[in-house]
C-alpha positions in Angstrom: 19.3 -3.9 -7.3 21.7 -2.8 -10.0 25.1 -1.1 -9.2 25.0 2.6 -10.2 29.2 3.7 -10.2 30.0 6.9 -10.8 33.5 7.6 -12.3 35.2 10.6 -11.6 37.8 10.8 -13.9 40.7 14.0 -12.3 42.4 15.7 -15.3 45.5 15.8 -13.4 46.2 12.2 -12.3 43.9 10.6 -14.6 42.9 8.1 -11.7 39.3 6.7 -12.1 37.7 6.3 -8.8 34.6 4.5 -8.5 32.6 5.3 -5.3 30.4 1.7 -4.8 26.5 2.4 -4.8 25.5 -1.0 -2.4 22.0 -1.4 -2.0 20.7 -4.3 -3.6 21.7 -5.7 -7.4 18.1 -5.6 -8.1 16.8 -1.9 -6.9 18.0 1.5 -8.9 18.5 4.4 -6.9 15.2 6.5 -6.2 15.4 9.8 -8.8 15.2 13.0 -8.0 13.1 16.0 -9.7 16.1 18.5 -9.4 19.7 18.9 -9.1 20.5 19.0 -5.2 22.4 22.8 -4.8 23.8 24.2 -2.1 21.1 25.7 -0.4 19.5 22.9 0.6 18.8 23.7 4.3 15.3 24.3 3.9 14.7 20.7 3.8 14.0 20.7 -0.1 16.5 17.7 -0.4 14.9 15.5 2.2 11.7 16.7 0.4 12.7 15.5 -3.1 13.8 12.4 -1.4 10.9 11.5 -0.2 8.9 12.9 -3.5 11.1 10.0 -5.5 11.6 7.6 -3.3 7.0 7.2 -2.7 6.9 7.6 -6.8 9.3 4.8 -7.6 8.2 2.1 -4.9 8.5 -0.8 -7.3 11.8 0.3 -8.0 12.7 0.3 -4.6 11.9 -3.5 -3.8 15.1 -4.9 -2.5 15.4 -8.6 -4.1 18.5 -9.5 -1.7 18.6 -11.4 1.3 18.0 -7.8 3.7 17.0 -4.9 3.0 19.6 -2.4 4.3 18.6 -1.4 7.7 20.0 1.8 9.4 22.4 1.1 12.1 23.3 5.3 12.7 21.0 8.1 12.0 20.1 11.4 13.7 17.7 9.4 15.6 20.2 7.0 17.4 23.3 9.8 17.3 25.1 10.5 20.9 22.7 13.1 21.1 20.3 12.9 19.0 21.2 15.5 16.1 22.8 14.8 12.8 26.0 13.6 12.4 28.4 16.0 10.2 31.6 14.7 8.6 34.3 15.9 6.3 36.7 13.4 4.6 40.1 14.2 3.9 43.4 12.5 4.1 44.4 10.6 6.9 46.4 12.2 9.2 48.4 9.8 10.2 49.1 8.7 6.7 49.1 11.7 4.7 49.3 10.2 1.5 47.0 11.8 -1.0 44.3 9.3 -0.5 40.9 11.2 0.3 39.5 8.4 2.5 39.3 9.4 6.0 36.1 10.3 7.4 35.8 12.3 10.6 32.7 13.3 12.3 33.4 16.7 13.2 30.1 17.3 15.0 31.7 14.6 17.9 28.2 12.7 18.3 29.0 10.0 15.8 29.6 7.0 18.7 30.9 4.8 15.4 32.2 2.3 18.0 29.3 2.1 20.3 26.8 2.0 17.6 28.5 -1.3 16.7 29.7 0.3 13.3 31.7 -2.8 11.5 33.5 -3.0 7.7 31.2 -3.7 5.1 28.9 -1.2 6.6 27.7 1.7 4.4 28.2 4.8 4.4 25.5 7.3 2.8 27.5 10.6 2.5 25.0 13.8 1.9 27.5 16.0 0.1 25.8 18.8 -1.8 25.4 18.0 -5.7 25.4 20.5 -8.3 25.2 20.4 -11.7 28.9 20.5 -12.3 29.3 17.7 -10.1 26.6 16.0 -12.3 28.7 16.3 -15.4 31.8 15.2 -13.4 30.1 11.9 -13.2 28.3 11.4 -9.2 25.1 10.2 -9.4 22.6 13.5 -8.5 19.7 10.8 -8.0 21.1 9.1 -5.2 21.3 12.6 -3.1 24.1 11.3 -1.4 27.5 8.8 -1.9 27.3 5.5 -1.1 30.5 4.5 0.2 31.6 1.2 2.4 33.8 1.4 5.6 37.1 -0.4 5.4 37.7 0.3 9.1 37.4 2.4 12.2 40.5 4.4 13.2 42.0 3.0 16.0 42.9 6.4 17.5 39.6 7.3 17.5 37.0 4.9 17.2 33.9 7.0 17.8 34.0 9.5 15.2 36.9 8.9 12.8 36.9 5.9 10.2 38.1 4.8 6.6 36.7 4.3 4.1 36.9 1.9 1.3 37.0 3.5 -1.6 39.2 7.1 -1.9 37.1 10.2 -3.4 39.1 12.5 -5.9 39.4 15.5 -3.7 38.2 16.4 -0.2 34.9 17.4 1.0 35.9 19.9 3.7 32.5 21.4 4.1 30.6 19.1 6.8 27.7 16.9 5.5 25.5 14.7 6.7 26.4 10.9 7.4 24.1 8.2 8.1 25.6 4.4 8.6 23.5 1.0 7.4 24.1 -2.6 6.7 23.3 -5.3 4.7 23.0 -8.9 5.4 23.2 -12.1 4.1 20.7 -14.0 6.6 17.5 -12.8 4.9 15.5 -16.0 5.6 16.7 -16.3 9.5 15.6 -12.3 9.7 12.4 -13.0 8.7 11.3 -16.0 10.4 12.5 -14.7 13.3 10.4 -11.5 12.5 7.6 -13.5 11.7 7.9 -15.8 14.9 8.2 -13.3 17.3 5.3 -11.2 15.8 3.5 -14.4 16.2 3.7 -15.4 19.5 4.4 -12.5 21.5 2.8 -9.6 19.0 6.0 -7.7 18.7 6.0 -4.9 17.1 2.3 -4.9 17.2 2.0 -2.4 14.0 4.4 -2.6 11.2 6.1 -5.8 12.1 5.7 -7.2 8.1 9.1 -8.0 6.4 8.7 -6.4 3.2 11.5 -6.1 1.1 10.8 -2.8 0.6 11.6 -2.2 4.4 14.2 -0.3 3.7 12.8 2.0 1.1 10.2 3.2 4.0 12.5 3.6 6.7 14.0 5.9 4.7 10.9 7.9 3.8 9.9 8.2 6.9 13.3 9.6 8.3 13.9 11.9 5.1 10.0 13.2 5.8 10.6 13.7 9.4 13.8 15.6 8.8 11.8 17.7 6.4 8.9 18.4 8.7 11.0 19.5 11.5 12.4 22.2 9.0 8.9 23.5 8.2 7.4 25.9 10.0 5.4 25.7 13.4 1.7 25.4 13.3 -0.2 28.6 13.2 -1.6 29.3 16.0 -5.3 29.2 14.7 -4.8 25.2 14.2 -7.6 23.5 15.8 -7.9 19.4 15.4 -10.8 18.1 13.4 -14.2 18.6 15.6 -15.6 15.5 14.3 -13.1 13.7 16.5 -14.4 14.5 19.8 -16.3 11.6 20.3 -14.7 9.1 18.3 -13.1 8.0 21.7 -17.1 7.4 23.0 -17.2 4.7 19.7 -14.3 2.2 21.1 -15.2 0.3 24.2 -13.4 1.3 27.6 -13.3 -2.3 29.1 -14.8 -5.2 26.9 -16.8 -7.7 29.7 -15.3 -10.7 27.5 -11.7 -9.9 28.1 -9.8 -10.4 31.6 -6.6 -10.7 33.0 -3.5 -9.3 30.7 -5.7 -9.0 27.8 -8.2 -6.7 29.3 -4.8 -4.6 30.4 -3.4 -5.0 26.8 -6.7 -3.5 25.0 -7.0 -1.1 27.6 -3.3 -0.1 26.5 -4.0 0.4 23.2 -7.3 2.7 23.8 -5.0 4.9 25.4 -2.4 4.8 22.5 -5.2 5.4 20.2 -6.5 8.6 22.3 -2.5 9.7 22.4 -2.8 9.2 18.4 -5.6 11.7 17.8 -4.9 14.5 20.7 -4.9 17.5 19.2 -0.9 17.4 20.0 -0.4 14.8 18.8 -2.3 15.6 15.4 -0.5 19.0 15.4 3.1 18.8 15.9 3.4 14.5 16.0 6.0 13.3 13.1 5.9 10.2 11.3 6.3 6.9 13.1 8.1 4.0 11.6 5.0 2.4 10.9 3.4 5.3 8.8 5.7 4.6 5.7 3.4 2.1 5.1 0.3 4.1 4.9 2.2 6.7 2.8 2.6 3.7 0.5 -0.7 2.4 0.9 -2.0 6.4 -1.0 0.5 6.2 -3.7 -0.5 2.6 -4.4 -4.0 3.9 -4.3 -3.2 6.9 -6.5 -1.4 4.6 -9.0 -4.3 1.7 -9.2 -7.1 4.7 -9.6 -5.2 6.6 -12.8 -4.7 3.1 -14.4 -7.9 1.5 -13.2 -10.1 4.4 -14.5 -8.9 3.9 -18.2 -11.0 6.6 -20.3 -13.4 7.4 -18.0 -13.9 11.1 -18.5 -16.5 11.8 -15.8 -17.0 11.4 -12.4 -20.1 9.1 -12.6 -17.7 6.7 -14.9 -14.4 6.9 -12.9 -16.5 5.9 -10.0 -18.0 2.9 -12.1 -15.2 2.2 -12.7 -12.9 1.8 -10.1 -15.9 0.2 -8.1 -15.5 -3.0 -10.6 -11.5 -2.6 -10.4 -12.4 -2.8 -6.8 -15.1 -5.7 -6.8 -12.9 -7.5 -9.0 -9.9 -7.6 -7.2 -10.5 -7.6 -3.3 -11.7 -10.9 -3.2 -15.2 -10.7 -0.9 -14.4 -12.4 3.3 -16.9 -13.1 5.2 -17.2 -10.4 7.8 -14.9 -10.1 10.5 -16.3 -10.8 14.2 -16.1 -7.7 16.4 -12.5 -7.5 18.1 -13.9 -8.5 21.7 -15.5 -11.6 19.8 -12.0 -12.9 18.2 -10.4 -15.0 21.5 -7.6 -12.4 22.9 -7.1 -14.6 25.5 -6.8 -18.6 25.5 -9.4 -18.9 28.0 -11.7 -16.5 25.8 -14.1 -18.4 23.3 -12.1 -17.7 19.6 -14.4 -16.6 17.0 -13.5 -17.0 13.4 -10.3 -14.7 12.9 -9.6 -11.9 10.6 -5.6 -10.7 9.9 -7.0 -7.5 7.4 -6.8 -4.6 9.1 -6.3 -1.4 6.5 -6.7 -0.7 2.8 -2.9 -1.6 1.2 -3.2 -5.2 3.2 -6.7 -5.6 1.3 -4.7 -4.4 -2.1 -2.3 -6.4 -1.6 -3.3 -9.5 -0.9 -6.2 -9.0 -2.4 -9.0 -9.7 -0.2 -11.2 -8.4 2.6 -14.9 -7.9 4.0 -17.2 -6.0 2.6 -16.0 -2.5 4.8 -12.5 -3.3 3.2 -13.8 -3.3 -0.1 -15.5 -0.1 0.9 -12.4 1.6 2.5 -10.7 0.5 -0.6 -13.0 1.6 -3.0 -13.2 5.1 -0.8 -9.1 5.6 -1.1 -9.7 4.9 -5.3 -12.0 8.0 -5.0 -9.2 9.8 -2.9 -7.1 9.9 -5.0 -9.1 10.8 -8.1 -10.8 14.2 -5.7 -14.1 12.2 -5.9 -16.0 12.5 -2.5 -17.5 9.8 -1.4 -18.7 8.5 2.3 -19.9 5.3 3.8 -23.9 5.5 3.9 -25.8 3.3 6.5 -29.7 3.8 7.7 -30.1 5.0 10.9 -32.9 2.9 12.2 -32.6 -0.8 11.6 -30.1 -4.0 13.1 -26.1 -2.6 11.9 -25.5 -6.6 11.2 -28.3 -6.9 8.3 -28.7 -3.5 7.1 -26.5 -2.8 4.6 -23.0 -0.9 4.5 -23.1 1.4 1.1 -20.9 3.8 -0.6 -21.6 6.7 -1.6 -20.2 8.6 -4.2 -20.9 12.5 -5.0 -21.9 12.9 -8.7 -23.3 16.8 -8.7 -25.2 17.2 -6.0 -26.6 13.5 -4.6 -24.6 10.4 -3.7 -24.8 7.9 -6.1 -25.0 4.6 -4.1 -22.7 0.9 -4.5 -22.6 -2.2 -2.6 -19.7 -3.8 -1.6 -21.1 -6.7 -0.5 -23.1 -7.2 -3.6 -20.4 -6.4 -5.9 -23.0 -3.9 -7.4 -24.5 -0.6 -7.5 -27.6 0.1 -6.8 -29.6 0.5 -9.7 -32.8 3.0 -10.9 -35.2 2.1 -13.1 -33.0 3.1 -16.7 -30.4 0.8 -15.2 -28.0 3.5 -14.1 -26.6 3.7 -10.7 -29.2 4.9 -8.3 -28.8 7.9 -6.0 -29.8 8.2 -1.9 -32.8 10.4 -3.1 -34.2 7.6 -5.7 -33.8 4.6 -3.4 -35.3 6.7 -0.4 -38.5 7.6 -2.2 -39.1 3.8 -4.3 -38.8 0.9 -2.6 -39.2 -1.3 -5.7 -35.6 -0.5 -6.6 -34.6 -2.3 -3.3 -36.4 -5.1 -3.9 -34.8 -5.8 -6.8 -32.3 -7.2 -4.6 -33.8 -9.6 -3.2 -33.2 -13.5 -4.2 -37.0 -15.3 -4.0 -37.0 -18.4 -1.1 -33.4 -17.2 0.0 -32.2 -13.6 0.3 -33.8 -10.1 1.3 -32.4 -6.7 0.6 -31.3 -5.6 3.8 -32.9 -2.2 3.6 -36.4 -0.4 2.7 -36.9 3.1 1.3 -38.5 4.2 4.6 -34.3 3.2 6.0 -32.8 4.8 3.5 -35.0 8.0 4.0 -32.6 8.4 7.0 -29.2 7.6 6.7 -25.9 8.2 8.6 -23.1 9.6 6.5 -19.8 8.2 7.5 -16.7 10.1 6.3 -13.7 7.7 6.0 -10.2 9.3 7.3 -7.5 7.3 9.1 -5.8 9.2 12.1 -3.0 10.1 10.0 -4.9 11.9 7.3 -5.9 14.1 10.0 -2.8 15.3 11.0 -0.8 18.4 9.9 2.4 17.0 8.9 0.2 14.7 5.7 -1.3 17.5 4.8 1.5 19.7 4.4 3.6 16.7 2.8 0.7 16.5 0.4 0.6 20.6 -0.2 4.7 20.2 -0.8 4.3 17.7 -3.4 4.0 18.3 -7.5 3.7 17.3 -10.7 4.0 13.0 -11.2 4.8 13.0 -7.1 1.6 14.7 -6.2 -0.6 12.1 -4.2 -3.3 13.2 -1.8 -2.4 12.3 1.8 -5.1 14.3 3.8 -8.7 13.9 4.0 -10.8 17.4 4.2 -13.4 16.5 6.5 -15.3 19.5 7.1 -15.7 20.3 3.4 -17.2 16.8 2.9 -19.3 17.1 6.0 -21.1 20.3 4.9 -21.8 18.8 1.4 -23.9 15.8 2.8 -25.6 18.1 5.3 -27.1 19.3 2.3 -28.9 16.2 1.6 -32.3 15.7 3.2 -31.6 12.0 3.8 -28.9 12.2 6.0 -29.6 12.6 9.3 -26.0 12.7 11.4 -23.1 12.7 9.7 -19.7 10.8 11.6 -16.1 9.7 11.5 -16.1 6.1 10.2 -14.8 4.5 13.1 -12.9 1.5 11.2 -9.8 3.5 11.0 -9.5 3.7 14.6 -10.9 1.0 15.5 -8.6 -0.8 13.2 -5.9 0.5 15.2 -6.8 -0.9 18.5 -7.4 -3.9 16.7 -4.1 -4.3 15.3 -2.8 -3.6 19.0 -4.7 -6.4 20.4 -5.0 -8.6 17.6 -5.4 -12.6 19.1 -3.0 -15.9 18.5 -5.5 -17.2 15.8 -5.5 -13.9 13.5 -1.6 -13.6 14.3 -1.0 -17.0 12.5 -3.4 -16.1 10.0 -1.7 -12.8 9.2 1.9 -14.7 9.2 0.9 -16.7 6.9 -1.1 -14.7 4.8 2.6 -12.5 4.8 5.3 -15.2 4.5 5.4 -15.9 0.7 5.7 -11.9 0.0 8.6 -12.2 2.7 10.0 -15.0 1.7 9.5 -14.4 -2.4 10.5 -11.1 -2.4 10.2 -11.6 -6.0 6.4 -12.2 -5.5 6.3 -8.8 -3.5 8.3 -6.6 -6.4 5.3 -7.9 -8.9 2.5 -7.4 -6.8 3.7 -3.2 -6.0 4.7 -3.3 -10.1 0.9 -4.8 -10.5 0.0 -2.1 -8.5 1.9 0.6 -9.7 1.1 -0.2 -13.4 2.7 1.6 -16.4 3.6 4.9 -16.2 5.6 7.7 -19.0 8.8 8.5 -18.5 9.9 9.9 -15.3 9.9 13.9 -15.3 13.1 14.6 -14.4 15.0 12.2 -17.5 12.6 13.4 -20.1 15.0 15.1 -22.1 16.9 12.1 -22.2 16.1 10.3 -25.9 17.5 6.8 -24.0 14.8 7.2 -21.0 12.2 4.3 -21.0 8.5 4.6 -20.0 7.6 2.2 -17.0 5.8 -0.9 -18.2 5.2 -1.9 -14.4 2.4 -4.5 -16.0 4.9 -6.1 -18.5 7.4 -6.6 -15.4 4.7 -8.0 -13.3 3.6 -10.7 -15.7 7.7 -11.7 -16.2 8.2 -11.9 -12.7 4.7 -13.7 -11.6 5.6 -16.4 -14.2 9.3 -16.7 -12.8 10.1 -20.5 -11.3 11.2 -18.5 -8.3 7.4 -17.4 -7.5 6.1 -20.3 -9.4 7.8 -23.3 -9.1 7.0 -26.4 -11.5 5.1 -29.5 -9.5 8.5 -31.7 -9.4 10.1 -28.7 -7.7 7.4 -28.6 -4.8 7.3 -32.2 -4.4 11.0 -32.2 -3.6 10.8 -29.6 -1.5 11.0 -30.5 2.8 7.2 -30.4 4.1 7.7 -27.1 6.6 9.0 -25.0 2.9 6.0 -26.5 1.0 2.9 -24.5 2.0 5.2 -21.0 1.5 6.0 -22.0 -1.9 2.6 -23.4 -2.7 0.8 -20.3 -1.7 3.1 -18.0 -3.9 2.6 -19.9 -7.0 -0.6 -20.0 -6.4 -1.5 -16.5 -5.7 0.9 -15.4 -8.7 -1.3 -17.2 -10.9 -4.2 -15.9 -9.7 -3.1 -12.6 -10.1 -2.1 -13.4 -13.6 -5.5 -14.2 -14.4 -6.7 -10.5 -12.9 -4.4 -8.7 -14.8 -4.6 -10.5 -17.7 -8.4 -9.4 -17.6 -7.1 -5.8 -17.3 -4.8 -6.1 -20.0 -7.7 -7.0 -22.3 -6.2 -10.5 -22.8 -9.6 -12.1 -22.2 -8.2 -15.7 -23.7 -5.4 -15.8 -21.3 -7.4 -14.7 -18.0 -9.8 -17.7 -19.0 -6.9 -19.9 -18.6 -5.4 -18.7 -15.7 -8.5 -18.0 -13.7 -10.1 -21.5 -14.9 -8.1 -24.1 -15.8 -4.7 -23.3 -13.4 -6.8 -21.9 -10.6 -10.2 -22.6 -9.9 -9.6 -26.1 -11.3 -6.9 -27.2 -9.9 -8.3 -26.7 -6.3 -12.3 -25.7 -6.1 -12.1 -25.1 -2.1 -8.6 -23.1 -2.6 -8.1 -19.5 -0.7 -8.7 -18.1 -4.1 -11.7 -20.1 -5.5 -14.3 -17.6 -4.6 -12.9 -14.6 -6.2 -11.6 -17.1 -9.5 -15.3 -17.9 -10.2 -16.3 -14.5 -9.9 -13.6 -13.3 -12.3 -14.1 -16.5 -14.3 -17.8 -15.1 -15.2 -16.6 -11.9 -15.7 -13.7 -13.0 -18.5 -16.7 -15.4 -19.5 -19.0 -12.2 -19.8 -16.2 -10.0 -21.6 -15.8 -13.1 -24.3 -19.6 -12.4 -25.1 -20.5 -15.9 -23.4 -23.2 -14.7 -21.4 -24.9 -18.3 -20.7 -21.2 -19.7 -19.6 -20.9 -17.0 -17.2 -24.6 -17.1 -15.6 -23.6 -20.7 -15.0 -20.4 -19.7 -13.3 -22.1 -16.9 -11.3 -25.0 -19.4 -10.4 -22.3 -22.2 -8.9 -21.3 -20.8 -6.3 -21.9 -22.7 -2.9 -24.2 -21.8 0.2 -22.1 -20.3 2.1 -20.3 -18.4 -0.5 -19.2 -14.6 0.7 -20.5 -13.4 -2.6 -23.3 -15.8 -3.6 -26.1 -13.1 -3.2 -24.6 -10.9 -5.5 -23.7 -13.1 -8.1 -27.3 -14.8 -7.8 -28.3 -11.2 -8.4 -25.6 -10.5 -11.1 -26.4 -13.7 -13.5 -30.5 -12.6 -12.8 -29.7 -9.6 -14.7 -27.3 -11.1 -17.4 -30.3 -13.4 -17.8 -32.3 -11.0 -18.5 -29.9 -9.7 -21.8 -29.6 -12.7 -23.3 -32.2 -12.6 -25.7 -32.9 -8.8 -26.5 -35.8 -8.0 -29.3 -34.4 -7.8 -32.6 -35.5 -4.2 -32.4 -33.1 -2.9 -30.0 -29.9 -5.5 -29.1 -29.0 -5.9 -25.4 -27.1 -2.9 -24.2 -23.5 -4.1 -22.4 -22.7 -3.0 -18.9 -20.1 0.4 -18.7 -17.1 -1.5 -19.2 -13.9 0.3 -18.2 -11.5 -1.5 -20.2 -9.7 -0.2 -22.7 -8.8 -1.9 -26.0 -6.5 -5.3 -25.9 -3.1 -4.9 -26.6 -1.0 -6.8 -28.7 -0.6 -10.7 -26.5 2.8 -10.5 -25.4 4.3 -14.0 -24.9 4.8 -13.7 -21.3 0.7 -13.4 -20.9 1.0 -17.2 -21.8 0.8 -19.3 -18.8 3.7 -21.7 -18.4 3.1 -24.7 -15.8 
């Protein structure tokens, strides 16, 4: 993270002081929408903290060894509140040097905490805009200082510190202690180990080198909620919750001993979770940074991924092939009670995918990821959309659908397909077409090998699912989400009810429900077996491990955005080309090393390294496509993917974005030959069978009207910057 000094040059002494920003030398201080004032009690600072800190995440990737984890908050105080301090001169040295930090508020414990030099010291003295011009940095909302030492005469509240300020900060401000280390790779193997073999912690245990970042969100967000208001007294939890609990099952027969008391426990965390208590006046936990993530990421892909699309049918086409393209289809996941909790209990093929950001970034997932995915997109862009299955039929062959409000019927998709469903112009058929023509079904089927899981007597009577995570239920996302403007705005709550009364409206839906994978994804991820728990660490450990691997998957994510508001009146300000940063640092030897480097490498470093180059390059090819820069997606997708290993982790998604790139090239016949070579027991294979039927069937148009080309939501391709160009 780069250094950001501040100079505070006094006019009297003419001494220049420079207070030492550490955080990483490859991560900028979050910036803030407004100059931090005095009256800043209201929680507008931890507010605007938060605001820039979620809207910068690539910026907040920590490329050093640690993060920097808190070692003294409010949270781990003597007694639990805030710790104030003033710094002045040291009393028993009185001479002139502003460097003594005392902790007036007595609740410091400096010594017990374990508080050592090097530490840091984040110092929230009020900013103004005089204090701007003086020189501190106003976009760090606080100064970054490093202890030199504790003071012997009084260990627990009183220390130095490294570097002297100019004058002294009488007033008492808040004071928060964390640390950096230099044993990155022993962290997080040991993180990674012990989440593997004992599950600890069961939620949130990744290693991301933007742990940091979210640790801070969360505490800044907390401290901000707990200055709001209390709930009115009208505040009622969402009805539709009563019997989600009735969904999850109480005591699986297939699990015994310690397991059956391990799922049992997490039932009863996940009823805790959705109490109307709980919902009402609960703050965020640790591991809900995470999610907040997860929305801005989906906020950020669904402004970029939508290009021009200027209505809601189109932004939904849109974002559905953004969606199809890049979650790479899984087979579906066995039930939970199915996946071998226990070593005595039968294993099942395991799943590590739990919730939408894992499917974004890794970039895979089942069919009902690609859904919840696809769903968040919408989110984010206010398009409602639900999960639509038919009530009568077998749940494991019927098929899961999305749909999407356009006016006043839900146009449908398949996730599984990679399609939409389609009317007889060729345009994405809504509930009420399918329901009353079953020949538009039909279409789906694959002669001598697959049938359409559904009839129009099904889908004449549907259950509407509406999608919404515990946490989008609660009252502290929704007012986060009401307190946030502007370029921070992202939607964090999902309006159930309103949703709920709009597909009551339609005569094909029969009962309308809470999607139970968000909750059930929760007991899941609390009971999740040894097979999935390797899978998952090593699905995790090149992101971990290649930090710079993570910083251009979020960039990838985050895409390019203007100028940040608050530095628009500066002519020097840059725009944020996260897509030109992503493409440098996917190509870096770091995330993709040359053969000879691998080769040399000892056997138990090898499969980290491997998978890192060869998910970069993957991902090179995908955005590549996005970009435009057809040529150079055929390369990567082809050539340094999909041939260089045909049975990789990536192969099935390469041939499907290999006929896509073949497609956009105008090669029609290439790409039905791609689409057509997938194997058997390819995730996908239906739908591709289905999608090179219909490319087919454009290949020759009559001469008087030429083949009409899918909705495409690409927009034109830019200039080929070198670092498109693949380099080993």
């Amino acid at each position: 993270m780069k250094n950001n000094p501040w100079v505070w040059i006094s006019a009297v002494a003419l001494l220049v002081v420079t207070a030492l920003i550490v955080s990483s030398a490859n991560r900028t201080a979050p910036p803030q929408g407004r100059t931090l004032g005095t009256g800043s009690g209201d929680g507008g600072a931890f507010l605007r903290s938060v605001a820039a800190t979620l809207n910068d995440l690539g910026g907040n990737v920590d490329l050093e060894l640690q993060p920097a984890q808190p070692i003294l908050t409010a949270s781990s105080s003597k007694d639990g509140k805030e710790i104030l301090a003033t710094v002045s001169e040291n009393p028993a040295n009185p001479d002139g040097q502003y460097n003594y930090l005392l902790a007036n508020s007595g609740n410091a414990n400096f010594y017990s905490a374990g508080v050592e030099p090097g530490d840091i010291v984040r110092y929230y003295v009020n900013v103004d805009e005089e204090s701007a011009e003086r020189g501190i940095d106003q976009k760090a909302a606080a100064l970054e200082l490093r202890v030199r030492r504790l003071d012997s005469r009084d260990p627990e509240n009183a220390l130095i510190i490294e570097t002297p300020l100019n004058g002294p900060s009488p007033v008492p401000a808040r004071v928060e202690i964390w640390r950096f280390s230099d044993k990155r790779m022993d962290a997080i193997r040991s993180t990674l180990n012990r989440y593997r073999d004992r599950r600890l912690p069961a939620v949130g245990w990744e290693p991301a080198p933007d742990l940091g970042a979210l640790q801070q969100i969360v505490e800044r967000a907390n401290q901000w909620f707990r200055s709001r208001p209390p709930a009115n007294k009208d505040w009622k939890r969402e009805p539709l919750l009563v019997p989600v609990m009735d969904g999850i099952p109480k005591a699986p027969s297939e699990l015994q001993g310690d397991s059956l008391e391990n799922y049992k426990r997490a039932v009863a965390s996940l009823e805790k979770q959705i109490s109307s208590e709980e919902l009402r006046d609960g703050v965020f936990a640790d591991w809900e940074g995470r999610l907040l993530a997860e929305s801005v990421w989906a906020r950020d892909v669904s402004q970029w991924a939508r290009s021009t699309a200027d209505t809601d049918a189109k932004v939904a086409a849109a974002l559905f092939d953004w969606t199809i393209r890049n979650v790479q289809l899984d087979p579906t996941p066995t039930p939970l009670v199915s996946r071998g909790q226990d070593p005595q209990t039968p294993a099942e093929p395991a799943d590590s995918i739990h919730r939408p950001w894992q499917s974004l970034v890794y970039g895979h997932g089942s069919a009902a990821h690609r859904a919840w995915v696809f769903v968040e997109l919408l989110r984010q862009q206010n398009i409602a959309a639900a999960i639509i299955r038919p009530v009568d039929g077998d749940p494991a062959k019927t098929p899961l659908l999305v749909g999407v409000f356009v006016g006043d019927d839900l146009e449908l998709y398949d996730p599984q397909l990679g399609l939409p469903l389609l009317n007889r112009e060729g345009a994405v058929a809504t509930l009420a077409e399918v329901a009353a023509d079953d020949s538009l079904l039909r279409q789906f089927d694959v002669d001598g090998e697959y049938a359409y899981g559904a009839t129009a007597e099904q889908m004449s009577g549907v259950e509407a699912l509406i999608v919404a995570s515990p946490l989008q239920l609660t009252r502290r996302a929704l007012e986060l989400e009401g307190s946030l403007e502007g370029e921070n705005f992202v939607k964090l709550s999902a309006d159930v009810q309103a949703l709920a009364d709009r597909l009551a409206k339609l005569p094909q839906v029969k009962q309308t429900n809470l999607w139970m994978q968000p909750f059930q994804a929760y007991v899941d991820e609390q009971t999740i077996g040894p097979e999935s728990r390797v899978l998952a660490v090593d699905e995790f450990a090149p992101l971990a491990e290649r930090p710079l691997l993570w910083k251009g998957r979020v960039l990838h994510l985050q895409g390019n955005k203007g100028v940040r508001a608050d530095e628009r009146n500066d002519p020097l300000a840059e725009a944020r080309d996260g897509h030109q940063e992503a493409l440098v640092l996917y190509q870096s030897p770091t995330v993709r090393p040359g053969n000879a480097t691998l080769n040399k490498l000892e056997p138990a470093k090898r499969p980290v390294y491997s998978a890192s180059k060869a998910a970069a390059g993957y991902w090179l090819g995908l955005l590549s496509y996005d970009r435009g820069n057809y040529d150079v997606a055929l390369d990567w997708l082809g050539e340094r993917t999909l041939d260089q290993n045909r049975s990789s982790r990536w192969a099935n998604g390469a041939r499907y974005n290999l006929a896509r790139t073949q497609e956009a090239l105008g090669d029609k016949e290439a790409a039905i030959k791609t689409l057509q070579s997938d194997s058997k027991d390819a995730p996908q294979r239906h739908g591709n069978l289905l999608r090179a039927k219909q490319l087919a069937a454009a290949v020759a148009p009559s001469a008087e009207e030429p083949a009409k080309e899918e909705p495409s939501n690409e927009s034109p391709a830019p200039t080929e910057p070198a670092t498109d160009a693949p380099n080993n």
